[in-house]
C-alpha positions in Angstrom: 101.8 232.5 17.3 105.2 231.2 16.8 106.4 228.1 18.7 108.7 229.5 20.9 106.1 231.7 22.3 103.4 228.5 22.4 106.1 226.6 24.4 106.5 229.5 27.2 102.3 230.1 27.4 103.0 225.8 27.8 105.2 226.2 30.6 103.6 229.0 32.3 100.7 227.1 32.6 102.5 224.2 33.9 104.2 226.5 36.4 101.3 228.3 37.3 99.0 224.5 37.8 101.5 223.0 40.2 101.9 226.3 42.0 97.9 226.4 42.2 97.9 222.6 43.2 100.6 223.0 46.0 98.2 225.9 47.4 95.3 224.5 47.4 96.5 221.0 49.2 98.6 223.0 52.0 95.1 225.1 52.2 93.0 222.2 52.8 95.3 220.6 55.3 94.5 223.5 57.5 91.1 224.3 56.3 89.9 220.2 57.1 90.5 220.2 60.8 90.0 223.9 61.3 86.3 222.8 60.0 86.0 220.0 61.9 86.9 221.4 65.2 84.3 224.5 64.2 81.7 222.6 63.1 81.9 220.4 66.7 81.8 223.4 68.5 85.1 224.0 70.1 87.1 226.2 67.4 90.2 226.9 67.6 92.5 229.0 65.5 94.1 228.6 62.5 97.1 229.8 63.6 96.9 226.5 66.0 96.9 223.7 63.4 99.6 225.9 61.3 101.6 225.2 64.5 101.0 221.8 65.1 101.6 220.9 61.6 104.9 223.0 61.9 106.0 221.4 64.7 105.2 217.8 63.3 102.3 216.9 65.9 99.6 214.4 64.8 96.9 217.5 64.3 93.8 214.0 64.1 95.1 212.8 67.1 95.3 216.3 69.3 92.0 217.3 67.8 90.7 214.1 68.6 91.4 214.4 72.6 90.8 217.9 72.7 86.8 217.4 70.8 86.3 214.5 73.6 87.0 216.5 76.3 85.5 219.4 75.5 82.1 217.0 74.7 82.9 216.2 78.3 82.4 219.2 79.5 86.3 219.8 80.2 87.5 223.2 80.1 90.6 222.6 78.1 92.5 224.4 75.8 94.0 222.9 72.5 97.3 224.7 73.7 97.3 222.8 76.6 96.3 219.4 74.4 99.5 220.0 72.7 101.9 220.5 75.2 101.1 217.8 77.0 101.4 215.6 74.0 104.5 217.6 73.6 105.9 216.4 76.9 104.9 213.1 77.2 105.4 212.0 73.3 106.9 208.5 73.6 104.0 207.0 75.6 101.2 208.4 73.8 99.4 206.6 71.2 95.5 207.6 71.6 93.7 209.9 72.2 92.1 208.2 75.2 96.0 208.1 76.4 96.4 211.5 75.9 93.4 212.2 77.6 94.7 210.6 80.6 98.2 212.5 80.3 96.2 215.9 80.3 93.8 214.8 83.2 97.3 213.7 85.2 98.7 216.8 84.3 95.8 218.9 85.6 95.9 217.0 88.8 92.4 215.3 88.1 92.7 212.3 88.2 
């Protein structure tokens, strides 16, 4: 093997290592709360956190509300989570205040 053709396998495997790298950490910032909400029992789609990254929501702070109500028996939807959130983004900081924002919005409380 000459060195011209040691320096492209070189940079093809450079290329082809970042590109794997950049896949694999977009991947698991889906994958990690996709699990999480799964494995607590209230999945939601994958298509969902795709969005709410997207869009620039804080996915650990909507999947934190939307786990705690759903362990409290509220039928809620992480759509609905969101949107609230969405609406009322300035004077949000918890999830126990976005809680509150989605049980106003519902007329619950």
């Amino acid at each position: 093997m000459d060195d011209s053709t040691k320096l492209f396998l070189v940079i093809a495997l450079v290329m082809f290592g970042t590109f794997f790298l950049a896949i694999l950490v977009v991947f698991v910032a889906v994958i990690r709360p996709w699990l999480r909400a799964f494995m607590s029992g209230a999945p939601i789609p994958m298509t969902a956190v795709v969005g709410m990254r997207l869009r620039n929501n804080p996915v650990t702070l909507l999947l934190d509300a939307y786990l705690t109500m759903r362990w409290k028996q509220i039928p809620v939807s992480i759509r609905e989570v969101e949107s609230c959130y969405m609406q009322h983004r300035n004077r949000i900081t918890t999830a126990d205040d976005l809680m509150e924002v989605v049980m106003q919005e519902r007329g619950e409380k």
